[in-house]
C-alpha positions as CSV (number, residue, x, y, z in Angstrom):
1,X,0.0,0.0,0.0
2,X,1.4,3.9,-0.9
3,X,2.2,6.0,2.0
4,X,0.2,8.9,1.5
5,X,3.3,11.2,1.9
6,X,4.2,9.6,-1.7
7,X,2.5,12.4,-3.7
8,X,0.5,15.8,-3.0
9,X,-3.0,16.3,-4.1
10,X,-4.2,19.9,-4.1
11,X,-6.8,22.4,-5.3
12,X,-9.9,21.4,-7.5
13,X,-11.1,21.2,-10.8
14,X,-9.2,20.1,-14.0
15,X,-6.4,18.0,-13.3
16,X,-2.9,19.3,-13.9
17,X,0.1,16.0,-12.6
18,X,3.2,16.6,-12.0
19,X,6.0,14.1,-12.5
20,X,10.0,14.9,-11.0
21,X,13.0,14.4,-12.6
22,X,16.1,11.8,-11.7
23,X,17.0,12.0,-8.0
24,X,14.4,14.2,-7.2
25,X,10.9,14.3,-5.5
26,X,7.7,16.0,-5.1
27,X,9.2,18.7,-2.5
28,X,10.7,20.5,-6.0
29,X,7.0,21.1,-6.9
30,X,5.7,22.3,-3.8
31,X,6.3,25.9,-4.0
32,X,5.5,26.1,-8.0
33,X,2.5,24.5,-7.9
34,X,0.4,26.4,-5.2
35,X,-0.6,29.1,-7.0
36,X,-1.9,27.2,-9.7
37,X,-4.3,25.4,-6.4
38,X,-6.3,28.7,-7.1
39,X,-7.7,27.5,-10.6
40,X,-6.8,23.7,-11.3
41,X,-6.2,20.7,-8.8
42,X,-2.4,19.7,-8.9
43,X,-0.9,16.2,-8.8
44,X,2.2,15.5,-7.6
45,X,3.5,11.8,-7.5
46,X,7.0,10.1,-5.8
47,X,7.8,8.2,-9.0
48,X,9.1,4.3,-7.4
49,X,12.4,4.3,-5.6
50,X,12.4,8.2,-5.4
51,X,11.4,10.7,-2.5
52,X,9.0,9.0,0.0
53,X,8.5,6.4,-2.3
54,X,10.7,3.6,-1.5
55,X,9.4,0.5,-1.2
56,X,11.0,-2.5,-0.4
57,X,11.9,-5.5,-2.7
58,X,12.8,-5.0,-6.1
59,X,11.4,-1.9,-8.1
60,X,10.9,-1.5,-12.0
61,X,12.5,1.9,-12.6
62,X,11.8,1.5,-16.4
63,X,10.1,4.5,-18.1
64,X,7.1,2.2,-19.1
65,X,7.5,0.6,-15.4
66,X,6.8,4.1,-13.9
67,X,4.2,4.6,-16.1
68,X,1.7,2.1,-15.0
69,X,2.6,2.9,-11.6
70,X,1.2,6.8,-12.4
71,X,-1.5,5.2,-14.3
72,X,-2.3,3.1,-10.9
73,X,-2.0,6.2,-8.8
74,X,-4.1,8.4,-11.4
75,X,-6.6,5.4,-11.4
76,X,-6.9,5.3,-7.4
77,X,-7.4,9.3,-6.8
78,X,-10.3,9.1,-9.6
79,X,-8.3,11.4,-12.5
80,X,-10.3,10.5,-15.6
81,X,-8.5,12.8,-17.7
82,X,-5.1,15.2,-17.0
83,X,-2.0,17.3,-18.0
84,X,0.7,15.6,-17.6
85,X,3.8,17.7,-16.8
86,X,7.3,15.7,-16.7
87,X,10.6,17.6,-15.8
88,X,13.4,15.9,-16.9
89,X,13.0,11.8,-16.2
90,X,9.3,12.4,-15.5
91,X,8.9,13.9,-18.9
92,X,10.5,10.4,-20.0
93,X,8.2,8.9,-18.1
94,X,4.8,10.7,-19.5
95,X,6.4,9.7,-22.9
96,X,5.8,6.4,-21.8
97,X,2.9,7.2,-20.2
98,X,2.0,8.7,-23.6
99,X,2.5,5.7,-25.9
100,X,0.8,3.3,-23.3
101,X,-2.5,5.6,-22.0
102,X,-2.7,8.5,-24.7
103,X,-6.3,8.4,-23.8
104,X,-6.2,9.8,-20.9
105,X,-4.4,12.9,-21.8
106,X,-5.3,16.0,-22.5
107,X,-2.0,17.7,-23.0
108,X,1.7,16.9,-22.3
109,X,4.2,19.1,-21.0
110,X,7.6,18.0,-21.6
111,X,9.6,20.4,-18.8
112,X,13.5,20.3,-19.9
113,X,12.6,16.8,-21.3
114,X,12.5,14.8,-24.1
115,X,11.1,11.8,-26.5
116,X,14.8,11.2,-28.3
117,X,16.6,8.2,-27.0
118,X,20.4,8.9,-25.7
119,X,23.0,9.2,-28.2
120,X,25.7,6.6,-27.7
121,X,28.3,9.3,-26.2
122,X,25.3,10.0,-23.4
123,X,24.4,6.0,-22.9
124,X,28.5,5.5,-22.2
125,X,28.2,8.6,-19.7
126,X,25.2,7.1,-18.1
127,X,27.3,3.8,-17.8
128,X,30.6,5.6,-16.4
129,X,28.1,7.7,-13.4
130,X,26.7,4.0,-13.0
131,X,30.3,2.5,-11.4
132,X,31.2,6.1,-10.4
133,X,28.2,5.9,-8.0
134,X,28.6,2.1,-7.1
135,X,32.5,2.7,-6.0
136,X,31.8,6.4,-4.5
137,X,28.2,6.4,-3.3
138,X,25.2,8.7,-3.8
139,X,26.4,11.5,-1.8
140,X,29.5,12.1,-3.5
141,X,28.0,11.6,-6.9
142,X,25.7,14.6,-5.6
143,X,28.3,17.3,-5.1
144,X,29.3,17.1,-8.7
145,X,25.7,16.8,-10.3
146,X,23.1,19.3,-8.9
147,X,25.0,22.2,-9.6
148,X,25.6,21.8,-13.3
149,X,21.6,21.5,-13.9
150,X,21.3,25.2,-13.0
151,X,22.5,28.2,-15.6
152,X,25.8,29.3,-14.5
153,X,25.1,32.8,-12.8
154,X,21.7,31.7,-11.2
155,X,23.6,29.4,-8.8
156,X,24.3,32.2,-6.3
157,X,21.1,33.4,-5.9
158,X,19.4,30.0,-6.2
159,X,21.9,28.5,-3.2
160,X,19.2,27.8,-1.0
161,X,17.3,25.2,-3.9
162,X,20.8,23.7,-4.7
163,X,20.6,22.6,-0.9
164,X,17.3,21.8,-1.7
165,X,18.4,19.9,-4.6
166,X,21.4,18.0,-2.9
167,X,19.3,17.2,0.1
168,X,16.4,15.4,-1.6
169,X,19.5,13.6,-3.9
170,X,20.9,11.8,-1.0
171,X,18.4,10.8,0.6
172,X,17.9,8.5,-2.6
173,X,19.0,5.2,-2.2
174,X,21.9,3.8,-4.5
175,X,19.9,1.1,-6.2
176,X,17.3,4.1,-7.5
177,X,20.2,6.0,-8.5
178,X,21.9,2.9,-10.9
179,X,18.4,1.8,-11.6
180,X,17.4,5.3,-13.1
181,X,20.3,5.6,-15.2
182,X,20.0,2.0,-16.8
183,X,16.1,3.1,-17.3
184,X,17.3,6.3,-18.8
185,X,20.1,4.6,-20.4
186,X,17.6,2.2,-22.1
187,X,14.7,4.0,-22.9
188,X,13.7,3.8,-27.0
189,X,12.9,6.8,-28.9
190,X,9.9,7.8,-28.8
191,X,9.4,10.4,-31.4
192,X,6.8,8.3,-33.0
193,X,4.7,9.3,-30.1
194,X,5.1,13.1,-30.4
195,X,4.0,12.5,-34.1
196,X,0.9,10.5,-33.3
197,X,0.0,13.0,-30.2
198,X,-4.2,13.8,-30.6
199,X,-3.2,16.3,-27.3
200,X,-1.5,19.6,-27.2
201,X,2.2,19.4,-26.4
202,X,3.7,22.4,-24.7
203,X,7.6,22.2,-24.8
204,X,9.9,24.2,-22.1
205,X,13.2,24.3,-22.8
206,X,16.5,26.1,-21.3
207,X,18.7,27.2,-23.9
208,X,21.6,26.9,-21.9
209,X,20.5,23.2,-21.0
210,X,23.4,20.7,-20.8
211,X,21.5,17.8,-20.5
212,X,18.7,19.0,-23.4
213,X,21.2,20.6,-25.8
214,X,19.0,23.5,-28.4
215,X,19.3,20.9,-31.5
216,X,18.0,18.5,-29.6
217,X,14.9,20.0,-28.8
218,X,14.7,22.0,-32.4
219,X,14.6,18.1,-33.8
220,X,11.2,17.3,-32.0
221,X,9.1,20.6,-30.9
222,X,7.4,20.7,-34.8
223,X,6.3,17.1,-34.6
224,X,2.8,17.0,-32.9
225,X,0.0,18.7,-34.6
226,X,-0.4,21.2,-31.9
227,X,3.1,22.4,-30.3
228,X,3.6,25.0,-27.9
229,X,7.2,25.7,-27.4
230,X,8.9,27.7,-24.6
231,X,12.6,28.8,-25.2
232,X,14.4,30.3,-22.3
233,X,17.3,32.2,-22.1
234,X,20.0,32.3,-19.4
235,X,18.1,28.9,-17.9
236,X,19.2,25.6,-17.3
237,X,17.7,22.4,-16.7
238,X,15.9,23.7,-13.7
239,X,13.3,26.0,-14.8
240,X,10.9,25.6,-11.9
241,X,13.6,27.5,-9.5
242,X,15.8,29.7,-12.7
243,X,12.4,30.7,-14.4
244,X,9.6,30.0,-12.0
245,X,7.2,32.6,-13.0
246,X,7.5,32.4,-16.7
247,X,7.5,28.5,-16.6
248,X,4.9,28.5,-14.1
249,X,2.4,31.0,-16.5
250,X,3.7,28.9,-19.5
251,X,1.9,25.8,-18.3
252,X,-1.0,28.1,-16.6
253,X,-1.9,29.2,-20.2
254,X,-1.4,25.6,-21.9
255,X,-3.8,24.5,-19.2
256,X,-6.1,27.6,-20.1
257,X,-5.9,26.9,-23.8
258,X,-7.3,23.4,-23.2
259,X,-9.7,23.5,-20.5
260,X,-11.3,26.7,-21.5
């Protein structure tokens, strides 16, 4: 059975979920999503082996893995229909989500995210963090990861998130850790899907976003039928803390658009 504390259910009205990235949790929503309380009801879930949520025994951290667990979650707080917003590995994860229960969408956000499988050169970096984090552990794999994800000259002002950031990272177990890079590592492309979407898909992207590079994202914002696409400047990976209120009126609107 979920512990409660595994997601965050707020406000009413249509549904807007919220999926976190690798190594992160619900707690990076919290502060973004209560103003939107005021119009929409907002989802946030502990995908399995992250945050709260980590249960014992073995754990499927594969992208299509985490998305029948949403689908189970979505399914047992009565959401019918939704946005689905994923940052980084959660926007993996609503790709997957996407391919498996389109259905049930009404629009897609994919938050510093993508449907492109990793190029070879990023699948060998995913292997060499992999043993760095097995030999070193989670918290030393932390001091050297959270603080590229932000823009350069936000990380001063943005110290007390970085904390943030570190804090909910190791506190994740080492199996997650390996087991979300393999899933990352091994996820297929799923372009197809962004071609085939019958929902609005609203694209956010940093331009100075190491782990999304600019032609990356150029290669797949034109493929739905209906795209939104967000370019910021001077951002990272992290837009919820570098950009909050532009990302946070960004998805407002791409609600607004489709729910009227």
């Amino acid at each position: 059975m979920t512990n409660h504390t595994t997601y965050s259910n707020a406000g009413s009205g249509d549904v807007l979920v919220f999926l976190h990235g690798f190594c992160e949790s619900t707690e990076v929503w919290d502060a973004f999503t209560k103003p939107l309380q005021q119009k929409f009801r907002t989802i946030a879930l502990d995908l399995p082996g992250f945050g709260n949520n980590t249960p014992s025994g073995s754990t499927d951290y594969s992208m299509e893995g985490m998305a029948d667990y949403v689908k189970q979650q979505l399914d047992q707080l009565g959401v019918k229909k939704c946005i689905l917003v994923g940052h980084s590995m959660g926007g993996y994860v609503g790709m997957a989500f996407a391919e498996k229960y389109g259905s049930l969408l009404s629009g897609l956000c994919l938050f510093h995210s993508s449907a492109l499988p990793d190029t070879e050169e990023k699948k060998d970096n995913r292997n060499k963090t992999i043993e760095f984090v097995e030999k070193h552990g989670v918290e030393k794999f932390m001091e050297s990861f959270i603080e590229p994800l932000f823009f350069s000259e936000n990380r001063d002002r943005l110290r007390q998130e970085i904390a943030l950031m570190k804090k909910i990272g190791t506190a994740t177990p080492q199996e997650s850790v390996t087991g979300g890079l393999a899933a990352m590592r091994d996820r297929p492309d799923r372009s197809a899907v962004l071609a085939a979407a019958e929902f609005p898909v609203l694209f956010i992207f940093g331009k100075d976003d190491g782990a999304v590079p600019l032609d990356k994202a150029l290669e797949q914002c034109h493929l739905p039928d209906n795209s939104m696409v967000y370019f910021l400047g001077q951002t990272g990976h992290m837009g919820m803390f570098e950009r909050t209120y532009e990302t946070r009126k960004a998805i407002e609107k791409f609600a607004e658009t489709i729910y009227g």
